[in-house]
Structures are given as structure tokens and as C-alpha cells.
C-alpha positions in Angstrom: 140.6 106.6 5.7 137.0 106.9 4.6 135.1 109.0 2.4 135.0 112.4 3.2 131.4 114.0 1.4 130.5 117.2 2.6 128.0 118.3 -0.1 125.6 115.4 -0.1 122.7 117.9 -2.3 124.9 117.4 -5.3 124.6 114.4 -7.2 122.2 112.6 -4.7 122.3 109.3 -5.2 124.7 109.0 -7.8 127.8 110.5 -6.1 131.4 108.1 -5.6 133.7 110.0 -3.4 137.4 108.8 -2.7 138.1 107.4 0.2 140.4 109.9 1.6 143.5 108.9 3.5 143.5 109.0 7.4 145.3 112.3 7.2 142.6 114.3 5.7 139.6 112.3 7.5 141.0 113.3 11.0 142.0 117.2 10.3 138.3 117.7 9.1 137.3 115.9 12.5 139.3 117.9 14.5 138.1 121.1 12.2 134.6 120.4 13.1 134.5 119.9 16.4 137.2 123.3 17.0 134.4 124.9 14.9 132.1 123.7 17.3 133.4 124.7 20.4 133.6 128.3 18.7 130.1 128.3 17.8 129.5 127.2 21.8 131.7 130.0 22.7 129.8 132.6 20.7 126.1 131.3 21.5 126.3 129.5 25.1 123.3 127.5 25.9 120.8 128.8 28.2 119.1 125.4 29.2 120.4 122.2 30.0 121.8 120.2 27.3 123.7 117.1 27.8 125.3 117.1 24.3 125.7 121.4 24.5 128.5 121.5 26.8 131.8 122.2 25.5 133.6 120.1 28.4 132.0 116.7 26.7 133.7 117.9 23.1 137.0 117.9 24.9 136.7 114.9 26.3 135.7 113.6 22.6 138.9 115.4 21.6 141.1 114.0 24.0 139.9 110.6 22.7 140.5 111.5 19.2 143.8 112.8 19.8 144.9 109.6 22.0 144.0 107.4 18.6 145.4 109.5 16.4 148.9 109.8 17.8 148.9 105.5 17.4 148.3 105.9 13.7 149.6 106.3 10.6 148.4 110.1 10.8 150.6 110.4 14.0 152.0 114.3 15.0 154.1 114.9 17.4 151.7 117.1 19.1 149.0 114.7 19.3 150.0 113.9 23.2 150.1 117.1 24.3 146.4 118.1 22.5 145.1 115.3 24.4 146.6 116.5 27.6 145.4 119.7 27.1 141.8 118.8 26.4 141.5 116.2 29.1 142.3 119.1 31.4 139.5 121.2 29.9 136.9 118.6 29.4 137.7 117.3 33.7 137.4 121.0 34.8 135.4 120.8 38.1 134.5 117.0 37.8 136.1 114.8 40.4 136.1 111.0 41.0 134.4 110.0 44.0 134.3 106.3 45.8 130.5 105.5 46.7 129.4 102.2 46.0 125.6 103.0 45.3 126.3 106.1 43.2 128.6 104.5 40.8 125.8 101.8 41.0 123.5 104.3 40.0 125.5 105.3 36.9 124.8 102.2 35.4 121.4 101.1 36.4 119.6 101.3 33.5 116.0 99.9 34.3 115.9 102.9 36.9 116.3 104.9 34.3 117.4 108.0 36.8 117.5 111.4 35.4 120.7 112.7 37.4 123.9 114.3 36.8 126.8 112.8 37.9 131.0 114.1 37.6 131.4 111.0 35.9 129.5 111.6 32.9 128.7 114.3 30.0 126.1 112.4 27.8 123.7 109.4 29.2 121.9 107.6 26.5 119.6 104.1 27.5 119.6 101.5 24.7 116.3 100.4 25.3 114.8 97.5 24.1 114.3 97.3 20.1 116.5 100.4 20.1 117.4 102.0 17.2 120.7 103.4 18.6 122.9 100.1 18.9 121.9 96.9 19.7 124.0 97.0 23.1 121.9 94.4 24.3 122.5 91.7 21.4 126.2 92.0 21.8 127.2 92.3 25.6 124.3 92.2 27.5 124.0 89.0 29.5 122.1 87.2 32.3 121.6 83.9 33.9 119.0 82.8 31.3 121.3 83.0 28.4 123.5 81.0 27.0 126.2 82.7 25.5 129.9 81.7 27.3 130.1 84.7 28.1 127.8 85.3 30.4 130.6 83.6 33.0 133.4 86.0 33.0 137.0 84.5 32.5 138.5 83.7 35.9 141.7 85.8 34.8 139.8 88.4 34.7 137.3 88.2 37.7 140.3 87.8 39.9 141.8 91.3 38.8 139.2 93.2 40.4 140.3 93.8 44.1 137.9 93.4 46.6 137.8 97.2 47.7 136.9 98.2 43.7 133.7 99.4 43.6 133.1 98.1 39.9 133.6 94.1 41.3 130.4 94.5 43.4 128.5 96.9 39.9 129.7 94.3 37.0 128.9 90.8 38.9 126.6 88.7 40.7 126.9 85.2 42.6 124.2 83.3 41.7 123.0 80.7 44.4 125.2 78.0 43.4 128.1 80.3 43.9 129.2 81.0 40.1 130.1 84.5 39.1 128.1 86.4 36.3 128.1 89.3 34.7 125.2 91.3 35.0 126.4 94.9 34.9 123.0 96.9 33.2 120.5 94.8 35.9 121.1 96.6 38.9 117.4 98.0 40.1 114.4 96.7 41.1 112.1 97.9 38.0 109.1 95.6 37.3 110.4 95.9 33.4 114.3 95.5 33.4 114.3 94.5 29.7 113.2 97.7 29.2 116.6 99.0 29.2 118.1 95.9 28.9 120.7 97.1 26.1 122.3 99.0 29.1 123.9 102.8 29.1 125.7 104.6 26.3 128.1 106.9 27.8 130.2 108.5 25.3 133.5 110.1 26.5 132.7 110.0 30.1 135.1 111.1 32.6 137.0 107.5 32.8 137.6 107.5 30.1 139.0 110.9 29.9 141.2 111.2 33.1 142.9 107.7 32.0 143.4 109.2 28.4 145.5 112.0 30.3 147.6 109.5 32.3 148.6 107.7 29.6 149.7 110.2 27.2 151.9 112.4 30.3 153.0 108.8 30.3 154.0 108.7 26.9 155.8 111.5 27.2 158.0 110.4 29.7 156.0 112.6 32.5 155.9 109.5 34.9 155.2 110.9 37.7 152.7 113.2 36.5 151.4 110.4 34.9 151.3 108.5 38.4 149.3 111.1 40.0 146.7 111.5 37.0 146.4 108.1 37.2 145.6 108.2 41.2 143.6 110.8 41.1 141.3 108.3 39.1 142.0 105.8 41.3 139.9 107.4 44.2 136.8 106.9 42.8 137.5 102.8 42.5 139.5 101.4 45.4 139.9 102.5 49.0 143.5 101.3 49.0 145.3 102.9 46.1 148.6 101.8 46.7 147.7 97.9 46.7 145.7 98.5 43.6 149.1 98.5 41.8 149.4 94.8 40.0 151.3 95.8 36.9 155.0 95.7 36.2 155.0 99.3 34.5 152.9 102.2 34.8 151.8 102.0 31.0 150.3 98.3 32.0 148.9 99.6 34.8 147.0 101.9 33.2 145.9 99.7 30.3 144.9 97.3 32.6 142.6 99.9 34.6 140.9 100.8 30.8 140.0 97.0 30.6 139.0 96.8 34.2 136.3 100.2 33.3 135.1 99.6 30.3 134.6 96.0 30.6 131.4 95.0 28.1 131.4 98.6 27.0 131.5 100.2 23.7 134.2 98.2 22.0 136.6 100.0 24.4 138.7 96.6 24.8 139.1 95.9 20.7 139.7 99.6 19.8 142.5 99.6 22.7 143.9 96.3 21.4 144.0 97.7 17.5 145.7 100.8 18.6 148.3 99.5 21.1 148.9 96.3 18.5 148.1 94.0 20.7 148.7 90.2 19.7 145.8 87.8 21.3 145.5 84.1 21.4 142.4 82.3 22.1 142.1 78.5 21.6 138.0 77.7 20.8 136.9 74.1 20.7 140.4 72.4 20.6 141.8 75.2 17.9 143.8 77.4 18.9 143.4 81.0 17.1 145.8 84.0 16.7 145.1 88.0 16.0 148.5 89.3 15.0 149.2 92.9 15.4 149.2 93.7 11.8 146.7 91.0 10.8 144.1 92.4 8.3 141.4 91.4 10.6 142.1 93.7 12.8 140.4 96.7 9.8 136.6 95.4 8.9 135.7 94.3 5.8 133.8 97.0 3.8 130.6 95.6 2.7 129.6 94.1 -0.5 126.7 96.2 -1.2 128.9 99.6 -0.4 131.3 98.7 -3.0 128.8 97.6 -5.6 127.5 101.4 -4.8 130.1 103.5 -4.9 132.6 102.3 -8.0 135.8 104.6 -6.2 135.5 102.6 -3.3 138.7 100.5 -2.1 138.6 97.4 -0.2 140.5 97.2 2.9 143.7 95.1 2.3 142.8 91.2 3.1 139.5 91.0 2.7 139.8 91.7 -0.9 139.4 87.8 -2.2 137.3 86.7 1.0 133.5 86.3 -0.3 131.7 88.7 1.7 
């Protein structure tokens, strides 16, 4: 886990707190944010606030509960919780298939001020942006020259023609190659602008695919099924040939990769948590992520442990020069 510090006025500066284990980190998570939906409860908002709506901190709960029944802090519980909030946080949101409103949901030069069921919170990353550097990571466009600007044909070729997200995330350039160009979809005069792209922190996705997979955990197939259909109608017109995967579970990984393709680490936290082994050969070499490999948990920086004396490096990294 990490450090837990809740009285940052005492000691400033000088202070070394434990890290505490993963246990402890994620009860006070999950303390705050029930305390937080109390406080909600007991003074509602009375204007619009993206971030003041207790239906986005269930879906943030739903997420946290999805991670933490894959870890060491597991509870038997934790499926159910996330059941349970998904259902709270999707209350009166539904998944609708329109080509130029999903569209819309990620344009960001446009830089629309709408409300959509498919989102709670809608943050640009414009350019210089001190909230992530979106842009420096994922973004990409036919002037760059980053591989992966071309998606992997693999991958291109699991997104049926009647899935809305084929015609969002890609482009055919004039000599007929694909590219992705997912955050470049308007018109504006000043698309680097915005060219980071959108920050949409537990949106509704992300949510209703969170419940699917955890009735699905719990043996609640065909429950799962229909959560994971009722999803499906905002993405393809033919549900039924949408299936690819062997299994359900697959299925319904495979749809989280297909969403959040480029988007908020979605793809390397899902690949941590489900212990996913990848191989990717790179200029003749071939290179292999293990499920427990230590690279999987980030080094703590230099400079942090120099700081703070209590501090632990994470196992692996600890005779790697940083």
C-alpha cells in the first residue's frame, strides 16, 4: 500500500509515515467516499455540479470495489458492493446507439458543454495542461511518428463494422492506411487546443461493464449476459454477432479493451489486475511481462525515498539504479 497521512499540519516537512498495507489504504478509501455520499445526502447541491452528484461516487466505487476484490485486500463482499453501486451510480442513464452523439462525447476541439447518460465528469486536457499530459502519451495523428499512431491490425479488425466506436477512434488517410485519431473529431480552427483529448473519470462504460463482470464472477451468467447487452446497445446494431469470444468473461474483457482503447491506462490496470501475461517482440527481441513480474508495480522514485527515511521500495526495483 502507500502512505496513509491525514494530518499533514503536524510536522510539515519533516514527517515519514509508513507505508501502510493495501488493507488499511483501501478501507480509508472506501471510508471517505461513504462519508462523502453522507455529506451529499445531508446538504444536496442546488446548482449543477459535475463532480457533486452522488451517482458519479458510485460509479468510482464500483471501480474501487472491482480492483479490490483482484487483490491481496480481497473480501468476499467486494462483488456484490460493486454490484450494488453500479446499480446506483446507472440509475436513470441508458446507453444509446447514435453515431454523431457518441462522436460528440469525445470531440474535444469542440469543446461542447452538454450532458450526456454516458458520462458524470468531462474534463479537456488542453494543451500545456496541468492535469495529465494525455496528449504526450496517447494522443496521435498523421504527422507523428510514434508506431503507434497505426493501430495493430489484430486489433482494428475486432471492431465490427456496425460499432459505433470503429468510425470515432479511426481515420483512412488517402493512401488507405488506418490511424488512430480518436480526440480530432471537429472542425475547430485550433484542434491542438485540446489536443490531450477528454478525461472522463468513471463514466457509465465503464460502470455497466464493471457490473457484468462481477454478476459474472459470481456465477450470475445470465444476469451477467443481459448487463452486458444492455451495454451493448449503445455500440452495435447487431448484438448477437457482436459475440467473438469463447466465454462470457473474454467477452467482456475484450469489450473493456475495445472502450477504452488510448484511454486512461484502462488497458494496463485491467492487465495488472486480471494477471495477464504479454509478449511483444521489439526490433528482433522478443520481450515478456509475466503475471507476477515486478514490473508490473512502479518503481518508487529516488527522490521520495531519499525524503521519507520509512519509505519501502517496491520488491524488484530495489537494486535497479533509478
Amino acid at each position: 500500500g502507500v502512505p496513509v497521512y491525514l494530518k499533514p499540519y503536524e510536522d510539515p516537512g519533516n514527517a515519514m509515515p509508513e507505508r501502510k498495507s493495501q488493507t488499511e489504504v483501501y478501507k480509508q478509501i472506501l471510508d471517505d467516499c461513504q462519508e462523502v455520499l453522507s455529506l451529499m445526502d445531508r446538504t444536496p447541491s442546488t446548482t449543477w455540479n459535475c463532480a457533486y452528484e452522488p451517482r458519479f461516487i458510485h460509479g468510482m466505487l464500483a471501480s474501487i470495489y472491482c480492483y479490490k476484490a483482484m487483490s491481496v485486500a480481497a473480501e468476499e463482499s467486494d462483488w456484490q458492493n460493486a454490484i450494488d453501486h453500479a446499480d446506483k451510480a446507472m440509475t436513470g442513464r441508458s446507453f444509446v446507439r447514435d453515431q454523431e452523439t457518441y462522436n460528440a462525447i469525445f470531440d474535444a476541439p469542440a469543446l461542447q458543454a452538454f450532458t450526456n447518460d454516458e458520462f458524470y465528469l468531462r474534463m479537456v486536457d488542453g494543451f500545456n495542461s496541468q492535469i495529465v499530459d494525455v496528449a504526450g502519451v496517447y494522443y496521435q495523428t498523421s504527422t507523428t511518428s510514434q508506431a503507434n499512431a497505426y493501430p495493430e491490425p489484430e486489433l482494428y479488425a475486432l471492431y465490427k463494422e456496425d460499432d459505433v466506436r470503429k468510425t470515432t477512434f479511426f481515420r483512412t488517410q488517402t493512401d488507405g492506411s488506418i490511424i488512430y485519431d480518436k480526440y480530432n473529431l471537429s472542425a475547430s480552427p485550433y484542434p491542438w487546443w485540446a489536443s490531450g483529448g477528454i478525461i472522463m473519470l468513471f463514466r457509465t462504460a465503464e460502470t455497466q461493464l464493471i457490473k457484468a463482470e462481477a454478476l459474472y464472477r459470481l456465477g450470475k451468467t445470465a444476469e451477467a449476459k443481459d448487463a452486458l447487452d444492455f451495454f451493448k446497445t449503445g455500440r452495435y446494431l447487431d448484438i448477437e454477432n457482436s459475440y467473438t469470444e469463447s466465454d462470457l468473461l473474454n467477452e467482456i474483457l475484450k469489450e473493456r479493451k475495445l472502450e477504452f482503447y488510448h484511454e486512461q491506462d484502462a488497458w494496463w490496470l485491467d492487465m495488472k489486475r486480471t494477471e495477464t501475461r504479454m509478449e511483444r517482440i521489439v526490433n528482433g527481441t522478443l520481450y515478456v511481462l509475466e503475471p507476477d513480474d515486478y514490473r508490473y508495480c512502479f518503481p518508487i522514485p529516488q527522490s521520495e525515498m531519499e525524503k521519507n527515511k520509512k519509505m519501502l521500495q517496491n520488491p524488484g526495483w530495489d537494486e535497479i539504479n533509478l
